[in-house]
Each structure stands twice: as C-alpha cells, then as structure tokens.
ROSE-456208 format. One record per residue (C-alpha): residue number from 1; residue in one letter; chain; x, y, z. Coordinates in steps of 0.5 Angstrom, whole numbers. Layout:
N
+------+------+-------+-------+-------+-------+
| resi | resn | chain |     x |     y |     z |
+------+------+-------+-------+-------+-------+
|  NUM |    A |     A |     X |     Y |     Z |
...
+------+------+-------+-------+-------+-------+
***
This chain:
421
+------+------+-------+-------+-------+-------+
| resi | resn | chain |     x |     y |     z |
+------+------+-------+-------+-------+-------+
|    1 |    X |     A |    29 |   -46 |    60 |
|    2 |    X |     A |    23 |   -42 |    55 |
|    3 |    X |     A |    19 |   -47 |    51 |
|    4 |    X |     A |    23 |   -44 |    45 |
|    5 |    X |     A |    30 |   -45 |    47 |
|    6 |    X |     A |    28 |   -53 |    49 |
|    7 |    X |     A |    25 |   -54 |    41 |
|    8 |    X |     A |    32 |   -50 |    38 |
|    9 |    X |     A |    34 |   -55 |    33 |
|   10 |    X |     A |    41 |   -58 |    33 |
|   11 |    X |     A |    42 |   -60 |    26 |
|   12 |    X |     A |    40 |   -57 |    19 |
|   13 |    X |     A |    35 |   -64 |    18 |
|   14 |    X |     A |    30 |   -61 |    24 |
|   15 |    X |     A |    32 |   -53 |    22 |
|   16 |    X |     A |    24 |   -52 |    20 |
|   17 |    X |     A |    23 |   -48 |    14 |
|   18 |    X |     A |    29 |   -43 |    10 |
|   19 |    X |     A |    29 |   -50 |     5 |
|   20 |    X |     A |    32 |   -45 |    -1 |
|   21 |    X |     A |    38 |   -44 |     3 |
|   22 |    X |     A |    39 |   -51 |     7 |
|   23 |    X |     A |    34 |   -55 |     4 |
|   24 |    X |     A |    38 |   -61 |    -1 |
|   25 |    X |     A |    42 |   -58 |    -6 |
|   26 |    X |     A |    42 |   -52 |    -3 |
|   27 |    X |     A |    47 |   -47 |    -2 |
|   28 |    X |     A |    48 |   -46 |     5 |
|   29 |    X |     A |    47 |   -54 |     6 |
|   30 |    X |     A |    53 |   -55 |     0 |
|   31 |    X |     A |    56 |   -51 |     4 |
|   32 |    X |     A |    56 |   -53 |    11 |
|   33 |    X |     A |    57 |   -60 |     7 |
|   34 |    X |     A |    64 |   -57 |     4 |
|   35 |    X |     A |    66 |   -55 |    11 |
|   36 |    X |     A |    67 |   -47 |     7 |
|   37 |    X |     A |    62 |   -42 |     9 |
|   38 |    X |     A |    63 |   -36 |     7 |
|   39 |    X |     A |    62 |   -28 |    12 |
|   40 |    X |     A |    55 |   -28 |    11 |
|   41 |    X |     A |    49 |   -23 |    13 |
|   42 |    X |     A |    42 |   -26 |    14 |
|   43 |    X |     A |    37 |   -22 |    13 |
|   44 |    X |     A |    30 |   -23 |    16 |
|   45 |    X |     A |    24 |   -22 |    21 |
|   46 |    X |     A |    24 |   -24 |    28 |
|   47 |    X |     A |    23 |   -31 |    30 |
|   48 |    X |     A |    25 |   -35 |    23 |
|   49 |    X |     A |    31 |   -38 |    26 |
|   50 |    X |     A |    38 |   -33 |    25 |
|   51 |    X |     A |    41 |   -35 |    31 |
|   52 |    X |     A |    39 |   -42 |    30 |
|   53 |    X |     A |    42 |   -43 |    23 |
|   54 |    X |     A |    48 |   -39 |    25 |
|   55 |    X |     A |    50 |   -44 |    31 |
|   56 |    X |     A |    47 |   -50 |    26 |
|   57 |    X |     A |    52 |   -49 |    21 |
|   58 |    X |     A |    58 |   -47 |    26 |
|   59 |    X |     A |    57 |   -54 |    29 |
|   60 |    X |     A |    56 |   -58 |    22 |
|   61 |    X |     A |    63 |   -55 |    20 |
|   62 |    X |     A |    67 |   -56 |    27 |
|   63 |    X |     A |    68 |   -49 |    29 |
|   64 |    X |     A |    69 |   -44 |    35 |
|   65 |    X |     A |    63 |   -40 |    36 |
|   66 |    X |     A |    63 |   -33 |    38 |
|   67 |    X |     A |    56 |   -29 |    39 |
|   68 |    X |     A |    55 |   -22 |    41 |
|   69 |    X |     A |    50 |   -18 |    41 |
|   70 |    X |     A |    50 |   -12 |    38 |
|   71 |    X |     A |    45 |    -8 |    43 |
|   72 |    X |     A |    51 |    -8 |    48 |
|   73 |    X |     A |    57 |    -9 |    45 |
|   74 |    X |     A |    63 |    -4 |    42 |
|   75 |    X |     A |    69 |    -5 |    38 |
|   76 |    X |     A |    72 |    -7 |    45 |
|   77 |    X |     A |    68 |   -13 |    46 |
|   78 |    X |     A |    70 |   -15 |    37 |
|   79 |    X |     A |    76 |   -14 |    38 |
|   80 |    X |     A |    78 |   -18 |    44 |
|   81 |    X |     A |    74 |   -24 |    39 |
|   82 |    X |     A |    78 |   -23 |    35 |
|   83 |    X |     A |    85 |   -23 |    38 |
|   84 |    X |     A |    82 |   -30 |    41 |
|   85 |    X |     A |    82 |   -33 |    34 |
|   86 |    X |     A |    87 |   -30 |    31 |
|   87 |    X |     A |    90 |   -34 |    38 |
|   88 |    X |     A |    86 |   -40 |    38 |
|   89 |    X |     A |    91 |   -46 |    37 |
|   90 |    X |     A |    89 |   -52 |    32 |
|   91 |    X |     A |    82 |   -46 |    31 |
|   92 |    X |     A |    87 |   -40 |    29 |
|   93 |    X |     A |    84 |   -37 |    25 |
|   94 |    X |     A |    78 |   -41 |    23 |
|   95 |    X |     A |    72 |   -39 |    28 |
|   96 |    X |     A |    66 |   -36 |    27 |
|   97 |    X |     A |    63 |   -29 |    30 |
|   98 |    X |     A |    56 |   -28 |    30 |
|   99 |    X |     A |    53 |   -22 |    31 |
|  100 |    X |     A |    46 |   -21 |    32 |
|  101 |    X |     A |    43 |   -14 |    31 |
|  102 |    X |     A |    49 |   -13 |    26 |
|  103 |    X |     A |    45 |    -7 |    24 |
|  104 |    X |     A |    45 |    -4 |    30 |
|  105 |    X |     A |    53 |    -3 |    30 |
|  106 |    X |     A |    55 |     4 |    28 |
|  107 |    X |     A |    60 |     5 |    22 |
|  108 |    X |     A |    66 |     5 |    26 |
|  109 |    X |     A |    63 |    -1 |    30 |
|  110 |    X |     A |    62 |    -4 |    23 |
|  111 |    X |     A |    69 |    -2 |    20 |
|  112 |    X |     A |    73 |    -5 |    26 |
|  113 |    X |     A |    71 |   -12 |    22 |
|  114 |    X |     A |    73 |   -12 |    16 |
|  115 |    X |     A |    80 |   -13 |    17 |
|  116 |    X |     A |    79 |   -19 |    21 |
|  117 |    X |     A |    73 |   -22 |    15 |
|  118 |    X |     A |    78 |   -19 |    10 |
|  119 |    X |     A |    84 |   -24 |    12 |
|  120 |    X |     A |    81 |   -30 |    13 |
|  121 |    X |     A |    81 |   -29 |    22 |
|  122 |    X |     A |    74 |   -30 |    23 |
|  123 |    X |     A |    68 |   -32 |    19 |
|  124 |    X |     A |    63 |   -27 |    19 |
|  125 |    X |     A |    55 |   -29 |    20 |
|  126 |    X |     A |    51 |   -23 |    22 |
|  127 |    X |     A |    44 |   -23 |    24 |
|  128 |    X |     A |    39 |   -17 |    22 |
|  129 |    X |     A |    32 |   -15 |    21 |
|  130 |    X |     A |    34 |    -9 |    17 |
|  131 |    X |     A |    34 |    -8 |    10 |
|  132 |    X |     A |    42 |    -9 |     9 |
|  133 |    X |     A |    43 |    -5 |     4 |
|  134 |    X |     A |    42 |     2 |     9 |
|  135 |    X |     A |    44 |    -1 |    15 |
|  136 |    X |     A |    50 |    -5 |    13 |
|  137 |    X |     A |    57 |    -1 |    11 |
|  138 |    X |     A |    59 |    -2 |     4 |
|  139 |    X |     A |    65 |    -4 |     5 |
|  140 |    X |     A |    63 |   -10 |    10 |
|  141 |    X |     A |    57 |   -12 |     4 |
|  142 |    X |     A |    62 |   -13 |    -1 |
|  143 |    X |     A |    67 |   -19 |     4 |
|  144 |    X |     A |    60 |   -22 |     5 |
|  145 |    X |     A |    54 |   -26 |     2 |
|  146 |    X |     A |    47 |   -23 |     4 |
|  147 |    X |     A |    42 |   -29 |     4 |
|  148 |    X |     A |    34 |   -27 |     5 |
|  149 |    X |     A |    31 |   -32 |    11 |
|  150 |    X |     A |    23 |   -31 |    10 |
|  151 |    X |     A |    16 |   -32 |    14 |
|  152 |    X |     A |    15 |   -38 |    16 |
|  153 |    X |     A |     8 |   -40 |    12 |
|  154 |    X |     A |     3 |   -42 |    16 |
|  155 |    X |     A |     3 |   -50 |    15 |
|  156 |    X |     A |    11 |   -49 |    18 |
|  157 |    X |     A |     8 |   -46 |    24 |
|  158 |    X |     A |     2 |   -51 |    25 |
|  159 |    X |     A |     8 |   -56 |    25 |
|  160 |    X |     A |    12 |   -53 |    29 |
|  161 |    X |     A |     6 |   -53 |    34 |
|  162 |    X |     A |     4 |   -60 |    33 |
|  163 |    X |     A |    13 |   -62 |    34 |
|  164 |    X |     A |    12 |   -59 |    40 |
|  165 |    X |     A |     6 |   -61 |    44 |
|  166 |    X |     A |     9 |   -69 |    41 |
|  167 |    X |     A |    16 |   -68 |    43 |
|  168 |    X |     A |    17 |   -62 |    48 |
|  169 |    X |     A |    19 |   -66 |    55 |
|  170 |    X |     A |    14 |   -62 |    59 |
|  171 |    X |     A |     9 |   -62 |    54 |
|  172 |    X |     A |     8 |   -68 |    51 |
|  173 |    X |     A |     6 |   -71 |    58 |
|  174 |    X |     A |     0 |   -66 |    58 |
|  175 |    X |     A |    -6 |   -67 |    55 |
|  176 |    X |     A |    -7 |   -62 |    50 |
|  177 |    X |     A |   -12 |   -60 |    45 |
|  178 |    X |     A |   -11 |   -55 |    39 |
|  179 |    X |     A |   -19 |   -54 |    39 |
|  180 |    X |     A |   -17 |   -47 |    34 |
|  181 |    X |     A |   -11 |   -44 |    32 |
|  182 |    X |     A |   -12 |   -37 |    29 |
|  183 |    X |     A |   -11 |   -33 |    35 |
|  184 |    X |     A |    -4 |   -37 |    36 |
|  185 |    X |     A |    -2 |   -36 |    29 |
|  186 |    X |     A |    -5 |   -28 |    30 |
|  187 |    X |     A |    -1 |   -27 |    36 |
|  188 |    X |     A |     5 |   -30 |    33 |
|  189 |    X |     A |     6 |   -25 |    26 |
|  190 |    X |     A |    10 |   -31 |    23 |
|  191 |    X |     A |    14 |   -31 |    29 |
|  192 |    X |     A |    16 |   -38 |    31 |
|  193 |    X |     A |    19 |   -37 |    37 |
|  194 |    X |     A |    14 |   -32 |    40 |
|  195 |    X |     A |     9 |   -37 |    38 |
|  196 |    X |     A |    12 |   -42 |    43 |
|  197 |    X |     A |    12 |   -37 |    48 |
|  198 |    X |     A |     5 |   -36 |    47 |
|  199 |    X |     A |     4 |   -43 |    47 |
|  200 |    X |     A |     8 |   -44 |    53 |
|  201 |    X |     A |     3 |   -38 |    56 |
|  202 |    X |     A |    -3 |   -42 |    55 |
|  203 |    X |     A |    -1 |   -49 |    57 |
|  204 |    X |     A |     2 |   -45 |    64 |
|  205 |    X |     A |    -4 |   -42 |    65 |
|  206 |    X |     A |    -8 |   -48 |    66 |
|  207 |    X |     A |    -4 |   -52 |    72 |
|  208 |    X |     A |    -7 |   -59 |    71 |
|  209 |    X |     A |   -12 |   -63 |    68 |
|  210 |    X |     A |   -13 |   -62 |    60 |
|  211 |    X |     A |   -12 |   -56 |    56 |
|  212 |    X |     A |   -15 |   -54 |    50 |
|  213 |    X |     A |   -12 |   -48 |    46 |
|  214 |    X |     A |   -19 |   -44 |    43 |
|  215 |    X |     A |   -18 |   -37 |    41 |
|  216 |    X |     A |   -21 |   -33 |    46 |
|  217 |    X |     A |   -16 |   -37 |    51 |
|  218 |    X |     A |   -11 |   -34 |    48 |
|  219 |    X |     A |   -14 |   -26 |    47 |
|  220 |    X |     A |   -16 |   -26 |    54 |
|  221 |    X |     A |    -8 |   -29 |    55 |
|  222 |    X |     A |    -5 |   -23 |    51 |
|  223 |    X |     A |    -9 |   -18 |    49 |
|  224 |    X |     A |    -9 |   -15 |    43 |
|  225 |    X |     A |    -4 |   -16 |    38 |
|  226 |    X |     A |     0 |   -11 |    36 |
|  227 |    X |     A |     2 |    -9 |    29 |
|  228 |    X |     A |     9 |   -11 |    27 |
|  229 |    X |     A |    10 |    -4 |    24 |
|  230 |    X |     A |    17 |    -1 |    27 |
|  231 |    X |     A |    18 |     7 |    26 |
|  232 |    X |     A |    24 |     7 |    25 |
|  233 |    X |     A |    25 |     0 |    21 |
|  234 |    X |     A |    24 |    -2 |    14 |
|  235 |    X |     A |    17 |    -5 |    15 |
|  236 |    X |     A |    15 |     3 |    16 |
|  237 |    X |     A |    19 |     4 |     9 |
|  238 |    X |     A |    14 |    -2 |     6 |
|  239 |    X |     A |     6 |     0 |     9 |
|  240 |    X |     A |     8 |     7 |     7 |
|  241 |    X |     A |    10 |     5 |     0 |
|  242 |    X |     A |     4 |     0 |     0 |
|  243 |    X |     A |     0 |     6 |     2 |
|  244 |    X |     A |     2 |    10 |    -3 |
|  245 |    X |     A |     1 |     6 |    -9 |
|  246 |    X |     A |    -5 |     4 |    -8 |
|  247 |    X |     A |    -8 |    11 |    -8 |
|  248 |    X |     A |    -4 |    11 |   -14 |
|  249 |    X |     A |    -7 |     4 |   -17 |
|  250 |    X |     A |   -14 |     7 |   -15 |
|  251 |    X |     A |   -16 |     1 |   -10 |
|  252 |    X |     A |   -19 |     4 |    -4 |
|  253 |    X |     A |   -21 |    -2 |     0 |
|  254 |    X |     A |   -13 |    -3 |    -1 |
|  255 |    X |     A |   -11 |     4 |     2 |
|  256 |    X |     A |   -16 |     4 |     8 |
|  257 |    X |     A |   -12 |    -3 |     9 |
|  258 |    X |     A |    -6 |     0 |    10 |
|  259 |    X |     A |    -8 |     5 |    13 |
|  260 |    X |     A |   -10 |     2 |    18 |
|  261 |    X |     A |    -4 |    -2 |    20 |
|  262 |    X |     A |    -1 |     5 |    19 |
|  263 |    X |     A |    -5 |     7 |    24 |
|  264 |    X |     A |    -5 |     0 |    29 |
|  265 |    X |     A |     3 |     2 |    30 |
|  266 |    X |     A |     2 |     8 |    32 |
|  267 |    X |     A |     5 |    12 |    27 |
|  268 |    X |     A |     4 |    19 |    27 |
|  269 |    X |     A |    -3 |    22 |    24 |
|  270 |    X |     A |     1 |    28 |    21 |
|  271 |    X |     A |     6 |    24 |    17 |
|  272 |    X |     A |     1 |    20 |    15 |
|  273 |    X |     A |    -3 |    28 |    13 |
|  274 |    X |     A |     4 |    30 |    10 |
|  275 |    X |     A |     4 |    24 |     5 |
|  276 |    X |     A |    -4 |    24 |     3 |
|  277 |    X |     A |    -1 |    32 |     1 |
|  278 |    X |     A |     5 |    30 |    -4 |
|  279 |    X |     A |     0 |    24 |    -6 |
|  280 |    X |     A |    -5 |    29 |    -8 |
|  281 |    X |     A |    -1 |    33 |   -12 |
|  282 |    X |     A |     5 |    28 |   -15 |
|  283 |    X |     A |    -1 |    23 |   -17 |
|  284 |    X |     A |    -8 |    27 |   -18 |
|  285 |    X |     A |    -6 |    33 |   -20 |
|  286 |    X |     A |   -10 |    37 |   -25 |
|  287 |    X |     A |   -15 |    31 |   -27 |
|  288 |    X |     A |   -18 |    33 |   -20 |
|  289 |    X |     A |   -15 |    39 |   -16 |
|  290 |    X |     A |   -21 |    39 |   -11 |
|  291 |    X |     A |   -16 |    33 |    -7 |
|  292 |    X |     A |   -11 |    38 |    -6 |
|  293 |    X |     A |   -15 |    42 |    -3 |
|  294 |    X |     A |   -18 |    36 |     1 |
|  295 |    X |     A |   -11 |    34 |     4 |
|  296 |    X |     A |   -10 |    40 |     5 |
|  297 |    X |     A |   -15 |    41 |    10 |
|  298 |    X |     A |   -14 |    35 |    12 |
|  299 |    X |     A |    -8 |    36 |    15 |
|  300 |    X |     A |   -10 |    42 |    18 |
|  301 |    X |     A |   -16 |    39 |    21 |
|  302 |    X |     A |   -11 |    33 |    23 |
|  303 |    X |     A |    -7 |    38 |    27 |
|  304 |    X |     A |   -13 |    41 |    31 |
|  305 |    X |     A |   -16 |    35 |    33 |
|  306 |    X |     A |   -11 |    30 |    34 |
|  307 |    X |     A |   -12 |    21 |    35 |
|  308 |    X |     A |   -17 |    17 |    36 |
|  309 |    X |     A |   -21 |    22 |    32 |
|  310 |    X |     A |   -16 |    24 |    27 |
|  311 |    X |     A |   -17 |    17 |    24 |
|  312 |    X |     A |   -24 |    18 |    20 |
|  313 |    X |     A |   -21 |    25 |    17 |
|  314 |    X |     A |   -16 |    20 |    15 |
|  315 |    X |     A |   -20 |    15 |    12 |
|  316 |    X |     A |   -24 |    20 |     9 |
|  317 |    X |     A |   -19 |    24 |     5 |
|  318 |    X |     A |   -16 |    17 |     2 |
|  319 |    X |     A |   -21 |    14 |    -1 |
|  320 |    X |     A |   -23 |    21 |    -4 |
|  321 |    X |     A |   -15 |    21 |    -7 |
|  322 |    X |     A |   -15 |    13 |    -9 |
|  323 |    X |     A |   -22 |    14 |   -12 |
|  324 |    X |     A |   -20 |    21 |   -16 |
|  325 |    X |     A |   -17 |    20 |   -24 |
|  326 |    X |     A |   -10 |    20 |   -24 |
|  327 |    X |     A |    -5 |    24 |   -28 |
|  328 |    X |     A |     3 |    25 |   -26 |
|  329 |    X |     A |     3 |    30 |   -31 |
|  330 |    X |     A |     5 |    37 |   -27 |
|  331 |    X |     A |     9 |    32 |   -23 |
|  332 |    X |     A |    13 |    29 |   -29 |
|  333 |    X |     A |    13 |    37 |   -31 |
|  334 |    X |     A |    17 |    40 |   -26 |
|  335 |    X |     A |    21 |    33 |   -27 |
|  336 |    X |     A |    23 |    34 |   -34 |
|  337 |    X |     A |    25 |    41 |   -33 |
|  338 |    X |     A |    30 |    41 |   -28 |
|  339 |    X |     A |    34 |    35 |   -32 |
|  340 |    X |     A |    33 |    41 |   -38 |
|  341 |    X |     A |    36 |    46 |   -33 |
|  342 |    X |     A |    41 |    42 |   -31 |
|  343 |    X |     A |    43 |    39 |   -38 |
|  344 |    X |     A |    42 |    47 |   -40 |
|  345 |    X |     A |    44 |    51 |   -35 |
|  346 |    X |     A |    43 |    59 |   -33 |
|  347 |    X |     A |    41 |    61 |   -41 |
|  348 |    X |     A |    40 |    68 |   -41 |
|  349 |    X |     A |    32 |    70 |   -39 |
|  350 |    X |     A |    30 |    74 |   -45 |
|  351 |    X |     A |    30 |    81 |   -45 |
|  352 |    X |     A |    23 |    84 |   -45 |
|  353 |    X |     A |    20 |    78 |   -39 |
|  354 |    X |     A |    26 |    82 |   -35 |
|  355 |    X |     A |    25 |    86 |   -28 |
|  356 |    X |     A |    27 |    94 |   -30 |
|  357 |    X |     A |    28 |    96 |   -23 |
|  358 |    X |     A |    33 |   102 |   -25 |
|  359 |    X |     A |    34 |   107 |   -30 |
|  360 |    X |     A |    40 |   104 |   -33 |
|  361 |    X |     A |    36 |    96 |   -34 |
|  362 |    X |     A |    31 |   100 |   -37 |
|  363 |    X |     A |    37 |   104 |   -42 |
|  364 |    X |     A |    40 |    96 |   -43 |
|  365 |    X |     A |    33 |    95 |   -46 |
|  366 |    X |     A |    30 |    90 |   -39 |
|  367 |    X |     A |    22 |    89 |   -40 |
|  368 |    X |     A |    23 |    92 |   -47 |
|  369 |    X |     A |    17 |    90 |   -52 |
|  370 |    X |     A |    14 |    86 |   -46 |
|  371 |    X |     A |     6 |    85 |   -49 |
|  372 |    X |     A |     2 |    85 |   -42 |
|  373 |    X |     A |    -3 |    79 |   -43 |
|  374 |    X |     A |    -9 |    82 |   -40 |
|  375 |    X |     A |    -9 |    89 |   -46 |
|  376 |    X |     A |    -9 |    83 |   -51 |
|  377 |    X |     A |   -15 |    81 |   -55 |
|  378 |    X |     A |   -18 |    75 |   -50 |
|  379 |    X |     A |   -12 |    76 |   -46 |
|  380 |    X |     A |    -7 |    73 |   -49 |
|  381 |    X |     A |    -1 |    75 |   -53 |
|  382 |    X |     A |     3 |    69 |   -55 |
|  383 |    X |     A |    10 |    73 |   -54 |
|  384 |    X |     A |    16 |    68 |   -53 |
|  385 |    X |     A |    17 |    67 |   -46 |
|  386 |    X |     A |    23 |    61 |   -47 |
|  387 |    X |     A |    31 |    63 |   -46 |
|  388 |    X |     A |    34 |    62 |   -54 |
|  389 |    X |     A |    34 |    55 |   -55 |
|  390 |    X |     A |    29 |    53 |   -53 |
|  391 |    X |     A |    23 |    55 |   -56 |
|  392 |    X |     A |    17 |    51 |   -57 |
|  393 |    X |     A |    20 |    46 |   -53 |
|  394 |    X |     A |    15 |    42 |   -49 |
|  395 |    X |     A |    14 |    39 |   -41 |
|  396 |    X |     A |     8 |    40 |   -40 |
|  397 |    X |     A |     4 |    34 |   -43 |
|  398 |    X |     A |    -4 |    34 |   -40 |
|  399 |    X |     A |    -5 |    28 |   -38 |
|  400 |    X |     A |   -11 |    23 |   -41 |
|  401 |    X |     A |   -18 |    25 |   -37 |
|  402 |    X |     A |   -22 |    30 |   -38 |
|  403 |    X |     A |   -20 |    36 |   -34 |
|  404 |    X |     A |   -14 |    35 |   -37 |
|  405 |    X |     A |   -16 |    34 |   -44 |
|  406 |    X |     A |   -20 |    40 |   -44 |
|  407 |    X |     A |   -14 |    44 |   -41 |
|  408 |    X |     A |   -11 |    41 |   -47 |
|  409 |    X |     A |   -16 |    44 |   -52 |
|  410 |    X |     A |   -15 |    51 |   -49 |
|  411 |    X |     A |    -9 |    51 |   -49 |
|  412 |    X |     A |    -8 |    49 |   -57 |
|  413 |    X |     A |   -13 |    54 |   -58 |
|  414 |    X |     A |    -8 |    59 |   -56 |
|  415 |    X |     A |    -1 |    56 |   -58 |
|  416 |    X |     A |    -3 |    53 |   -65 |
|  417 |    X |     A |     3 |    47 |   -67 |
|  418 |    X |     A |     8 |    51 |   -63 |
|  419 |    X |     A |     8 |    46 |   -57 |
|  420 |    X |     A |     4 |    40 |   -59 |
|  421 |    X |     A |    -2 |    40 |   -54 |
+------+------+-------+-------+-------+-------+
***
C-alpha cells in the first residue's frame, strides 16, 4: 500500500487543511456534527483531499458510501447505484454517491442524477478540479452546494511531512533526516499526495542505513518538475488571463513569468502569438501602433521558426507590448458602436456616401452632393457621414497619451465642437 493511502486520515480531527469547511464551526463539520450533508461539489486541485473528505464525512454520518470514478463509468453504473439505494434496507434511501472527476461525466451522464439528488435517493458528493461552473450541468449545480478545497500551504505540507516520518508504520523505523525541503515541496505543487509519493520514492531509494532527504536527491529521483499547466483546463484559462493582464498593467517581469509557465506546459507557441495580436490591439493600440506590427511579425516568425527557438521572439515581443503606452480606445470604440447599431438598427446610409453603380441609382440621387475629400482645401471636407439621427455623435474617444492626444488635436482642428475631440 502507497505511503498516501497508509496516511489517509479517517476523521475530520486529522483531516489536514480545508479548516474553513471542517475546522470548528464550520460548515461541513456542522454539518456532518447534524447528520445532514447536503448533495455538494467539491472543487479543487489535485491532492488536497476530495476523496478523502468525502469518505470522512460519509463515515461521521454512518452512511453507505458508493464511489465511482467518472473516467470509466456511464449512466449503467449510476444507475445500478442508484437502484441499490433506493433498495438498501434500513439505508433505503439515504447513502452517498461520490464521484471523482464529476467533471468528466457528460451531460447526458449528469443529467442521469438528477432525479436521484432531486428525491432525496442518494447524497450527491462530487469531486472536480474544474471550474464548476463550465464543467457541471445547471441543472445538477442548482440541487447542490459548491464548496472550494484550496492549496494546501507550505506549513500543512512540512507537517504532513514530519506526521509521516513520525507516524507511518514503514518510516518511523528508518532513520530519516529532512536536510532541505525545497525540491519535495517543488515537486509536490501543493499536492499532498504526490508529495508522499515522492518521499516514498526517496526513502525506497536508499534500502538501508540513514536516509537524508536533500534537493539534489530528489532531482536526480524525478527530474524535472513539470508545469501544473492542463491545456485543456481551467489553469490554462488563469495563466492566459494573468498573462494578458499583465501586459495590460505594464509589468514585463510578471508577463515574461507567465509566459514562461505557459511556455514549460507545453502550450502552443502560435496560440501564445495569436494572443499578443489581439493584445497589441485591444490594449495598445493607437498610443503605439509600431506593437501590432511587432505581434504581427512575430506571429509569422513563430510559424517559420517553431520551438525551442520560437521563445526568444516571444519574450522579445511581450516585453515591448507590456513596456508600450496603453490606450482601449479603438477597442472601446468599435465596442460602443456595435451597442449603438444593435440598439439603432439599419439607419438609412445617407444618399450622397452611397455607391451609384446604375443609371437608375444615379436617377434616385445615390452619391448625389458626395464632396470628394482629396479636391477640398487641405483635403478635408466636413460633409456628414453619419445616418439622420445621429449626427455629431461620439465613439471615438483618443485615449490620454501622446500619440493620441496629438491625434485629438488634429482631429479638433478639422471637426471644430461637432464631436468633442
């Protein structure tokens, strides 16, 4: 048995972490206290004791536990659950399924619970790493309550560390010395349970004699550590979004940084590109509009060099955005104009701005009175190009710094009061 399973705790007295759900007073330790769990979804990273709470609390209330792990069951193994609890004697009724990876279930596997949490048949527990709100039905959120387990800190994980060496019945007869944490804690990303495996590794890999626990021991063991970064999970959705915002805030250390962890799991150097584009734009814009140009070739480069090499372009490309002014105001633009056009609809495009392919367009006065700008006097002039209604109306608002301030004076220079510049 892996050194994990023999320090699994058995009572919420020894649960280790979590204290705002099952410390004293809290609500799942009220809870379990009453002998009344709610259906619930608990929602954390890997190792900070899901399955472990769910059997703790199954056990405290004295009810059956059905576990099933959504990777490789259906609605065939739900169901016959379900109709064992629904039959279950003195328990009829009143056990608890638990099901690991609720997140992998699709909607038609979700769907098949809800009658069963909805009557009362079973207490629903499930266990993601996702975000519930994308990976968990509507329907199956509404009959539950969504608690969040968190990282465990590095003081849990130490004295998890010193309770096993003190407590596990295979290492408490070895003579072992934790001479540098750092790698193990590395190694473990706030997983408890990888951090035990890896302990574990380390201990086996010195079969007799005193064992001391260094950082290059542990390296040489495993290797490098890879980035906590799933593609397709919600840790990609938070570094993309940490990424951009830093760009945005103008902090380059913090963009490189993540840009880094991007790069470490393995995440697609072209969607990277594809990001620093629409940030060049959305978050730059007119106050630098040498960045776009910039992302631009730096996605094309991107797609002839390829990785590792790829990474430097990157890097080079991000610190000029996030060191560039900022300005949202072509973003903020186009986004005020299309709420205008849905709240306006097809306003008739004035007559004299409209194309007069045919004679009969032309008979119906299309382009009619239309002043071509290059033949007026220093090539402007000031015809109305907006629909009837909405003359003079503003959304383009330049944005404060100095590319676009000088844009605004040119502009006021041309359009007078008529738009606000």
């Amino acid at each position: 048995m892996p050194l994990a399973e023999r320090m699994r705790p058995k009572t919420l007295d020894h649960y280790l972490g979590q204290t705002h759900l099952v410390g004293p007073g809290a609500v799942l330790r009220n809870a379990a206290d009453a002998g009344t769990l709610p259906s619930m979804i608990l929602w954390g990273p890997p190792g900070v004791g899901k399955t472990t709470l769910a059997r703790i609390l199954a056990d405290k209330v004295g009810l059956p536990f059905h576990q099933l792990s959504a990777i490789n069951s259906g609605v065939k193994e739900v169901r016959e659950v379900i109709a064992r609890a629904k039959s279950g004697g003195m328990f009829a009724g009143k056990s608890i399924l638990f099901i690991d990876e609720i997140h992998r279930f699709s909607k038609s596997q979700q769907d098949s619970l809800l009658g069963a949490v909805e009557q009362g048949w079973v207490t629903l527990i499930g266990a993601t790493t996702e975000n519930p709100s994308f990976e968990v039905i509507p329907a199956l959120r509404s009959r539950c309550q969504i608690y969040i387990l968190e990282h465990l800190s590095l003081e849990e994980l130490d004295s998890l560390i010193k309770q096993a060496i003190e407590e596990d019945v295979l290492l408490s007869s070895r003579d072992i010395e934790i001479v540098e944490k750092e790698a193990l804690m590395r190694a473990s990303g706030g997983d408890a349970r990888r951090l035990l495996n890896v302990l574990e590794m380390v201990v086996q890999s010195i079969p007799s004699g005193a064992v001391q626990v260094t950082n290059e021991i542990v390296k040489d063991l495993i290797g490098s550590t890879a980035a906590g970064y799933d593609k397709g999970g919600e840790a990609h959705y938070d570094i993309i979004s940490a990424f951009i915002k830093s760009i945005r805030s103008s902090d380059p250390n913090a963009a490189v940084y993540y840009l880094a962890r991007m790069i470490e799991g393995g995440e697609d150097a072209k969607f990277i590109a594809r990001r620093l584009l629409i940030s060049a734009s959305e978050d730059i814009g007119n106050a630098n509009p040498t960045a776009l140009v910039l992302a631009t070739s730096t996605f094309q480069a991107v797609e002839r060099i390829g990785m590792p090499e790829s990474r430097i372009l990157l890097s080079q490309c991000v610190v000029y955005l996030a060191s560039s002014p900022k300005s949202n105001a072509s973003y903020m633009a186009i986004k005020d104009a299309q709420a205008l056009v849905q709240e306006t609809g097809d306003l008739p495009v004035p007559l004299h701005l409209r194309n007069a392919p045919t004679e009969l367009m032309s008979k119906l006065g299309y382009g009619e009175g239309y002043a071509y700008d290059h033949d007026a006097p220093s090539g402007f002039s000031e015809q109305e190009c907006m629909p009837v209604g909405l003359e003079g109306k503003q959304l383009y608002n330049p944005g404060d710094n100095p590319r676009e301030k000088s844009m605004s004076v040119y502009l006021k220079s041309l359009w007078k009061n008529k738009y606000g510049f």
